[in-house]
C-alpha positions as CSV (number, residue, x, y, z in Angstrom):
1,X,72.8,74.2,71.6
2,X,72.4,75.7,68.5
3,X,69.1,76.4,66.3
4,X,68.2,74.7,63.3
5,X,67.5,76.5,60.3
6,X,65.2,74.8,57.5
7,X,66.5,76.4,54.2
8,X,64.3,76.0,50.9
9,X,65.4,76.7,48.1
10,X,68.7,75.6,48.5
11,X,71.1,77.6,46.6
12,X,73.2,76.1,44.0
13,X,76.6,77.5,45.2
14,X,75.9,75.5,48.4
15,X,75.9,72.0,46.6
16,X,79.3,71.1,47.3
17,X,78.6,71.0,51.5
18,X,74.9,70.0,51.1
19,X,76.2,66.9,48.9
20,X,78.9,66.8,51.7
21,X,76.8,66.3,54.6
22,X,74.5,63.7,52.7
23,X,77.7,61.5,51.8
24,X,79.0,61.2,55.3
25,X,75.3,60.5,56.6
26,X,74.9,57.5,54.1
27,X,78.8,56.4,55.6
28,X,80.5,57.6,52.0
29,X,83.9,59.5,52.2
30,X,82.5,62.8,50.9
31,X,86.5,63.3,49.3
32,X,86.8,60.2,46.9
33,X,86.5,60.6,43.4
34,X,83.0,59.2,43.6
35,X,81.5,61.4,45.8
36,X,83.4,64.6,44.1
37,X,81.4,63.3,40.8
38,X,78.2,63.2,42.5
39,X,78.6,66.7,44.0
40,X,79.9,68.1,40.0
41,X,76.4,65.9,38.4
42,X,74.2,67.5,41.0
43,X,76.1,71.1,40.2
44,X,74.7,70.2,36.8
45,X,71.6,69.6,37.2
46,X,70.5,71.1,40.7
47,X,66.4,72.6,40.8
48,X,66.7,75.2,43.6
49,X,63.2,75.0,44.2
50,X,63.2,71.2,44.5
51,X,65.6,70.9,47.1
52,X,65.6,70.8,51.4
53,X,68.3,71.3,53.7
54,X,68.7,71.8,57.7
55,X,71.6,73.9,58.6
56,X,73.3,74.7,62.3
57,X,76.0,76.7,63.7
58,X,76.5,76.9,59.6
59,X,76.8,73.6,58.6
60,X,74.6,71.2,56.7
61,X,72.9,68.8,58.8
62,X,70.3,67.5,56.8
63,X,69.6,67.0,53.4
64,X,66.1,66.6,51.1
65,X,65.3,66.6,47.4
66,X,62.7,66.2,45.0
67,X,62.4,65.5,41.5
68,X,60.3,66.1,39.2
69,X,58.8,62.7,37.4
70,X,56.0,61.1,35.7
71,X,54.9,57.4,37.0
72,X,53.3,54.6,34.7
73,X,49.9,53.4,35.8
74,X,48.3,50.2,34.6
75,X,46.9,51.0,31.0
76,X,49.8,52.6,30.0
77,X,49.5,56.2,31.1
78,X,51.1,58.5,33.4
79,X,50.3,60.4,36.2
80,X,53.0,63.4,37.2
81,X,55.2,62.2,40.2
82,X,56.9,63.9,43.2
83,X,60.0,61.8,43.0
84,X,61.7,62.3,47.3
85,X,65.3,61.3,47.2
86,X,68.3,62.3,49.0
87,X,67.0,62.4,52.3
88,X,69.2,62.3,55.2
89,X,69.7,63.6,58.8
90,X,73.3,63.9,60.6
91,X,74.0,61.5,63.4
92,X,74.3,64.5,65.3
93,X,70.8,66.0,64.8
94,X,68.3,63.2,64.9
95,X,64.8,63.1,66.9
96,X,64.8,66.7,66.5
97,X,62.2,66.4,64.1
98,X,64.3,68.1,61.1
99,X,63.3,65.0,58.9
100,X,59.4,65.8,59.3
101,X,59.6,69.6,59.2
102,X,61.3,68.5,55.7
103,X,59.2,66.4,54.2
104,X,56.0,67.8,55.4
105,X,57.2,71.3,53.5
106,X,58.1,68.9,50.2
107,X,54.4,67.0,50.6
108,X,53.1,70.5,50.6
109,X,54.7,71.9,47.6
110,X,54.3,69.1,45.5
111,X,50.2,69.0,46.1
112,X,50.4,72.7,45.3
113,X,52.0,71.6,42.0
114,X,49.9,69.0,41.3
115,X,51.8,66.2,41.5
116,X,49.2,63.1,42.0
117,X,51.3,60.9,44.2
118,X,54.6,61.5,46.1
119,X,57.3,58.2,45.4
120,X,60.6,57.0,46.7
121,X,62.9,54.3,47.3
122,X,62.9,53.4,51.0
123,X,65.9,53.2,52.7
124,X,64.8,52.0,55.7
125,X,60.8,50.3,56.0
126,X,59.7,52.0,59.4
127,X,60.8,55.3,58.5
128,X,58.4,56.6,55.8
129,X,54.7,54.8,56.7
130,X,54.3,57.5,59.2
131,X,54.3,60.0,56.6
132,X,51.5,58.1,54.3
133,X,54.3,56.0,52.0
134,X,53.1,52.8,51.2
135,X,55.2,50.1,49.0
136,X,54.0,49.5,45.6
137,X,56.3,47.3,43.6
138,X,58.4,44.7,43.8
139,X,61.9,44.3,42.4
140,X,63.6,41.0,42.4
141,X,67.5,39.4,41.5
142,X,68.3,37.0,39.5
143,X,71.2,34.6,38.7
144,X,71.1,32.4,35.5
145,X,73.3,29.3,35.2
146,X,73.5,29.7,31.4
147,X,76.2,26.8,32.0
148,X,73.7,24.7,33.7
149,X,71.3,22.0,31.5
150,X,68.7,23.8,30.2
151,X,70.1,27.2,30.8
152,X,70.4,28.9,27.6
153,X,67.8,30.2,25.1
154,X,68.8,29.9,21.4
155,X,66.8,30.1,18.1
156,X,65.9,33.8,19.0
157,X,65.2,36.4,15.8
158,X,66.1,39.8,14.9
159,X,69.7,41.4,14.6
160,X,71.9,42.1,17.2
161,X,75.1,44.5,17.4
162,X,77.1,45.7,19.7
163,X,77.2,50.3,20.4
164,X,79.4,52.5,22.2
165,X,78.0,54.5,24.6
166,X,76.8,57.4,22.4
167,X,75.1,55.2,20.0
168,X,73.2,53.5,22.3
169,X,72.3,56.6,23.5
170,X,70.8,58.1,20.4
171,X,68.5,55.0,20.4
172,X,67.9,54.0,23.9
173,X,65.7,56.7,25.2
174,X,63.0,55.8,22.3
175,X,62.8,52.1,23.0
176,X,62.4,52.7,26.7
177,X,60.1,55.1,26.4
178,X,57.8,52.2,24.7
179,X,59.0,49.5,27.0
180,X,58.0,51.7,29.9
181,X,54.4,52.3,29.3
182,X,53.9,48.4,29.2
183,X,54.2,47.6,32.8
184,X,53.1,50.1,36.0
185,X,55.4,50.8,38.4
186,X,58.1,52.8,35.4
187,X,59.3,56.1,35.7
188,X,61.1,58.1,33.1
189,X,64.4,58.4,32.4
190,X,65.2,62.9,31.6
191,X,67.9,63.0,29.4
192,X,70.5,63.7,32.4
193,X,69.7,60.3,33.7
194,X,71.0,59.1,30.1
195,X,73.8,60.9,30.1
196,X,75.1,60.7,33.6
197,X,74.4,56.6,33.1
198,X,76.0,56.4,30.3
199,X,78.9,58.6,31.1
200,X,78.2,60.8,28.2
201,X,78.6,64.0,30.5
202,X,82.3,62.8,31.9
203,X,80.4,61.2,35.2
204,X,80.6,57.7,34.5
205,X,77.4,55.3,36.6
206,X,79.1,54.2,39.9
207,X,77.6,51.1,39.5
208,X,79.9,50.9,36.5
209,X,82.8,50.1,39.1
210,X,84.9,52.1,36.7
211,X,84.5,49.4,34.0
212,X,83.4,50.2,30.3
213,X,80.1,48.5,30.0
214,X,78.8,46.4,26.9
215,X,76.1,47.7,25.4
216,X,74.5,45.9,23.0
217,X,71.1,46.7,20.7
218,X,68.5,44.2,19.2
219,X,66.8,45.1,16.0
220,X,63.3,43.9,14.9
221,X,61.6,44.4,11.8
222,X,60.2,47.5,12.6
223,X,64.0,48.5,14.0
224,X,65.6,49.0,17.2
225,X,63.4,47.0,19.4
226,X,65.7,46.5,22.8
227,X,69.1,47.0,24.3
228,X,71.3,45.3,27.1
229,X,74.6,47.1,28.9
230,X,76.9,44.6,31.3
231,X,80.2,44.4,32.6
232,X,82.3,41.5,33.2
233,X,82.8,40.4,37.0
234,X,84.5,37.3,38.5
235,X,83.6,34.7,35.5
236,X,80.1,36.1,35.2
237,X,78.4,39.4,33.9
238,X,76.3,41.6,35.3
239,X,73.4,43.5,33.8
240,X,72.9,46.5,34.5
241,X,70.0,47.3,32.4
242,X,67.6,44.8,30.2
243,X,64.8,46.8,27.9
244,X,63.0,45.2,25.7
245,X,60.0,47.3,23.5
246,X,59.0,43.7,22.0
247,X,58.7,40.2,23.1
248,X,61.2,39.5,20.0
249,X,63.5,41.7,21.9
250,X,63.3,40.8,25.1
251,X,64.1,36.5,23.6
252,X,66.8,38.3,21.9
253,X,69.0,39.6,24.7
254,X,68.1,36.7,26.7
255,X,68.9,34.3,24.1
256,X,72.5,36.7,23.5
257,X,73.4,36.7,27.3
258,X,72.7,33.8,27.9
259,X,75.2,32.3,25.0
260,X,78.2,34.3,26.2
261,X,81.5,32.2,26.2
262,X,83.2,31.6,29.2
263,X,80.0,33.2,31.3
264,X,79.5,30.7,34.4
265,X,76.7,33.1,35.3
266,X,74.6,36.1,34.8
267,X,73.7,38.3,37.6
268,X,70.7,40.7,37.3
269,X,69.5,42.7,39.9
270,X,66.3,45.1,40.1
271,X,64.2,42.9,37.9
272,X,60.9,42.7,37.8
273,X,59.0,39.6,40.5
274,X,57.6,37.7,37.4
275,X,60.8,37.7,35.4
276,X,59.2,35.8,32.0
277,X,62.3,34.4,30.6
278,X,62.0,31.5,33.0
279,X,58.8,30.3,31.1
280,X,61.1,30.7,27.9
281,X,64.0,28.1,29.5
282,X,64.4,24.7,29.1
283,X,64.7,24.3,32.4
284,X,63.9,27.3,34.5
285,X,65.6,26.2,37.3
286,X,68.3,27.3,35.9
287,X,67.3,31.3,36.8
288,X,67.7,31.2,40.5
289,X,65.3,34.1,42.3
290,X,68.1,35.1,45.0
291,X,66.2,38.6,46.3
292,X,62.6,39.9,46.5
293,X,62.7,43.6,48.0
294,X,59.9,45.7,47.9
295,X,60.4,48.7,45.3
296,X,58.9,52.6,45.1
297,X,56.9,53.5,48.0
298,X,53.8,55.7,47.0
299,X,51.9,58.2,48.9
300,X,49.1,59.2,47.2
301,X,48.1,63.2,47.0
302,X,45.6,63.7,44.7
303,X,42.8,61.0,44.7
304,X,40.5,61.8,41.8
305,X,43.7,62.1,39.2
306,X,45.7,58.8,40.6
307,X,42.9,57.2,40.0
308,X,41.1,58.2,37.5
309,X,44.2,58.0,35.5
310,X,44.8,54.3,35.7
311,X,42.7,51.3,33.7
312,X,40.8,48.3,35.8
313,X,40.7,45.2,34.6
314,X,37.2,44.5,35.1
315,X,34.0,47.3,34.7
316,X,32.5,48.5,38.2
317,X,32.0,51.0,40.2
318,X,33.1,51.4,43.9
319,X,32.5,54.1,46.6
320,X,35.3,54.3,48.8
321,X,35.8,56.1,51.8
322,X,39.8,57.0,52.6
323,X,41.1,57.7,55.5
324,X,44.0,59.8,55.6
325,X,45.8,60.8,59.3
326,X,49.0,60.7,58.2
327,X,51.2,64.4,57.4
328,X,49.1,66.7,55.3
329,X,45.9,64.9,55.2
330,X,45.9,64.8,50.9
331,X,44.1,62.0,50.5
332,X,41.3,61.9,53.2
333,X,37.5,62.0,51.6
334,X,35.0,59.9,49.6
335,X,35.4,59.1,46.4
336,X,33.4,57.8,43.5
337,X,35.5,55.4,41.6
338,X,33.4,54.1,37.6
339,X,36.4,52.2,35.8
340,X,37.2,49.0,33.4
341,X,39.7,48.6,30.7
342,X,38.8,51.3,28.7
343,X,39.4,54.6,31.1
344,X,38.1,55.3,34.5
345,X,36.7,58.4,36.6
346,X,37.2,59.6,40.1
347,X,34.6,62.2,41.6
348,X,34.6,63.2,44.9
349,X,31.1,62.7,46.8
350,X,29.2,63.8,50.0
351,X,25.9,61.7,49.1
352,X,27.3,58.4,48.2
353,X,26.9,55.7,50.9
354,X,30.9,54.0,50.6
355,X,31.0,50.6,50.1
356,X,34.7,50.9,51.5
357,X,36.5,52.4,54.1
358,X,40.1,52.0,53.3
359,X,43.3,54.1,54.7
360,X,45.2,56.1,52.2
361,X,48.2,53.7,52.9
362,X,46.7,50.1,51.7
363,X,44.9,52.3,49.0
364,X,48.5,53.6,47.7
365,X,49.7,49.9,47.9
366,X,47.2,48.1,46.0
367,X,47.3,51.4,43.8
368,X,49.7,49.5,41.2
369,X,48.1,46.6,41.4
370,X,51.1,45.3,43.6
371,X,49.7,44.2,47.1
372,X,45.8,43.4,47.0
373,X,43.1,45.3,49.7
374,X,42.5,41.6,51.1
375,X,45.6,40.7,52.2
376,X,45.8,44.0,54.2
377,X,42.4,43.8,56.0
378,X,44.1,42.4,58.5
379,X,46.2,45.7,59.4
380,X,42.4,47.0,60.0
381,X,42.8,49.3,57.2
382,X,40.5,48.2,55.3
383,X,37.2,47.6,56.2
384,X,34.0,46.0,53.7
385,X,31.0,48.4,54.7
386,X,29.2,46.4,51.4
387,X,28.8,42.8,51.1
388,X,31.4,41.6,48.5
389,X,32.6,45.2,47.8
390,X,36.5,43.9,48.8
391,X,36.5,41.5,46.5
392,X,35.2,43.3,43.9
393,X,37.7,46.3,44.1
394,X,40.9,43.8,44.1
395,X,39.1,42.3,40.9
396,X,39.0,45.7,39.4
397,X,42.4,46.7,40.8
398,X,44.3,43.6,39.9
399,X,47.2,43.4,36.8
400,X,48.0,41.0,34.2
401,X,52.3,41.8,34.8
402,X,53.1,43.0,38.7
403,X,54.5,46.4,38.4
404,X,58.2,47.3,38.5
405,X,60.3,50.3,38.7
406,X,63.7,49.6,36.8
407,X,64.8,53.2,37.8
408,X,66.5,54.3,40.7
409,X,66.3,58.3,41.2
């Protein structure tokens, strides 16, 4: 049988096969137009040194990149992100361990770089625990019956008026930008995700389905305030994306979708678990909750930075003790933690008696203030070495909104 070569970095001439090999592992027909776009967009905007592949007999067999991101934390701030995507291993070469000789070299590189955490969307959820992922978010779809009593908004402020796809693109960046920073869980958007999704760059979104999307802005006092982009699809619309910098936005393009003629229904998906326009409904009912699916995964890789970079919603300090076994060990020591709602600090210690032991994986969920530490004591995971000490860290960790991710990479 033929070796297996780990290649890294992967040159860009080699795109077209790498892209090749990742399209027929995910069951896509690596020759349809689609797939010939994705392989041109990655051409674009291919990062040598962010990129993994496995190679035999001179083929492409598997398939690993990273980008380079920065992550919203609750408070507002970011922390710089290892963003794993494209990771794939040929039918033909699996349980050969190609996928962890990958990944452990990526986990590597991007603690050598800094990063603070490592984040991904997970396929698949038994594949990527082993390796110290954790899920963090939680995304949810939605169908409104704008038809149905009580289903529409109406009385909403500000302007609103309809762009074509480079106008909204001029102005969307900014607004998201400022929507972003108000809920954890956001990554941001470079400006090739802009103008790949937009189709600015002659690639339009596949989730487009070849259709011209409606995008359409909302306008506050202060000016451009929110956006919305949807295509039409079997008596309904879906949305494909829904910002809003402003609560007068976001009653805005709820109030405007939800008034469209000849609409029986609005599909959304990828929205966040605590959606707050059903609060804003007559009858809220009428916004049916038809998926929850967990979101980015995180593995955390630099303790005292994640950390200290996030706000706590109450004032305390905590000694905590992580436990790290899985690949690469980042995370594994103790840690002072002094934080509240105005900034935080994370020291490593040696003399500190922890009032916590926790593994680097429930510590990476409850990171976002998505899953608490309780509710995964019973995983043995966690484990309260001080009376009241659990409580008392999902008090601090805790957030008003539950995070979201509205960005797929």
């Amino acid at each position: 049988m033929t070796g297996v070569d780990i290649v890294h970095p992967v040159p860009v001439e080699e795109v077209p096969a790498w892209a090749e090999s990742l399209s027929i592992t995910f069951l896509e027909d690596p020759s349809d137009e689609g797939a010939q776009r994705f392989s041109a967009r990655m051409q674009r905007d291919w990062l040598p040194d962010r990129f993994w592949g496995a190679r035999a007999g001179g083929r492409w067999v598997g398939t690993l990149g990273a980008w380079p991101r920065t992550l919203t934390v609750p408070g507002g701030d970011t922390v710089p992100a290892d963003a794993l995507t494209m990771v794939s291993v040929a039918g033909t070469h699996r349980r050969r361990g190609l996928l962890t000789r990958m990944l452990t070299d990526s986990l590597s590189e991007a603690h050598q770089r800094g990063d603070a955490v490592s984040i991904l969307w997970a396929a698949e959820w038994p594949i990527y625990g082993r390796f110290g992922y954790a899920p963090a978010t939680i995304n949810a779809g939605y169908t409104l019956h704008p038809r149905a009593p009580g289903g529409r908004l109406s009385g909403t402020d500000g302007e609103l008026q309809r762009l074509d796809a480079a106008e909204i693109g001029a102005i969307a960046p900014g607004i998201f930008d400022r929507a972003a920073r108000q809920r954890a869980g956001n990554i941001d958007r470079p400006p090739a995700w802009w103008s790949g999704t937009l189709g600015l760059d002659g690639y339009p979104d596949p989730r487009f389905d070849g259709k011209r999307p409606t995008h359409v802005v909302h306008e506050g006092p202060d000016g451009p305030d929110g956006y919305i982009a949807w295509t039409a699809k079997d008596g309904g619309v879906d949305v494909l994306d829904l910002c809003a910098a402003t609560d007068s936005a976001y009653r805005g393009l709820w109030g405007y979708v939800s008034s469209l003629d000849l609409v029986e229904q609005v599909t959304l998906r990828r929205r966040p678990v605590d959606e707050p326009v059903r609060w804003l409904l007559p009858d809220g009912r009428a916004l049916e909750q038809h998926e929850t699916v967990d979101g980015i995964w995180v593995r955390l890789l630099d303790v005292p930075v994640a950390l200290g970079a996030r706000r706590y919603s109450v004032t305390d300090r905590l000694v905590l003790d992580v436990d790290d076994g899985d690949v690469g060990g980042f995370a594994a020591g103790r840690y002072v933690l002094e934080g509240g709602p105005d900034g935080a600090k994370c020291l490593p210690s040696t003399e500190d008696s922890a009032d916590l032991r926790v593994h680097q994986r429930a510590l990476a969920a409850a990171y976002l203030g998505g899953y608490s530490l309780h509710a995964q004591a019973i995983t043995g995971r966690v484990a309260e070495l001080t009376p009241g000490a659990l409580r008392r860290a999902d008090a601090m960790f805790a957030t008003p909104l539950a995070p979201w991710c509205a960005t797929g990479f």
